[in-house]
C-alpha angles and dihedrals in degrees: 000000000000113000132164125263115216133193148063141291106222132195119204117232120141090334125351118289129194107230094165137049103206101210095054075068112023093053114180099318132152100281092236093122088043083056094047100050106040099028097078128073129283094047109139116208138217130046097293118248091242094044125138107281080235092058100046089049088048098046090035102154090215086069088062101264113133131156092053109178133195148208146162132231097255099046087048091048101053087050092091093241092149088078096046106086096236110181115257100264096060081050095050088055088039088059091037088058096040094059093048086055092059095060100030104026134269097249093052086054115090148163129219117184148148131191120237 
């Protein structure tokens, strides 16, 4: 069943900041990249306290998103997901974050995201 992934990319300077909106990417696929990702430990759950002021208005609860998840570039590269098959857009936002792990750090790289 094809459902809609919501949510941002941010990158970590002197506070998170959301630099891409994932469903201008991710449009409407099979969730199979949303269920790798964020089906495994240690997937911490809910929009996080220090996130983007983008990403908390996007994922308000009161709009009806629950169930926000989040990780960071270097939980989601170490995951294998380049032998998964993913369809092209979750590879376009995987590049995209990779780069920007490479200037800003994995580790202040994240995604926070829920399915609708």
């Amino acid at each position: 069943m094809s459902q809609q992934i919501v949510g941002w990319v941010e990158v970590k300077t002197d506070r998170w900041r959301a630099v891409i909106k994932v469903e201008n990417l991710v449009r409407n696929v099979d969730n199979a990249g949303h269920r790798h990702f964020f089906s495994f430990p240690p997937s911490r759950s809910g929009v996080p306290p220090d996130a983007a002021r983008e990403t908390k208005y996007d994922l308000d609860k009161d709009d009806g998103y629950g169930g926000a998840s989040f990780r960071t570039w270097t939980e989601m590269n170490s995951s294998g997901w380049e032998q998964l098959g993913l369809a092209e857009d979750w590879l376009v936002l995987l590049e995209m974050m990779r780069s920007l792990g490479k200037v800003y750090g994995d580790y202040n790289v994240r995604l926070i995201v829920t399915v609708v």
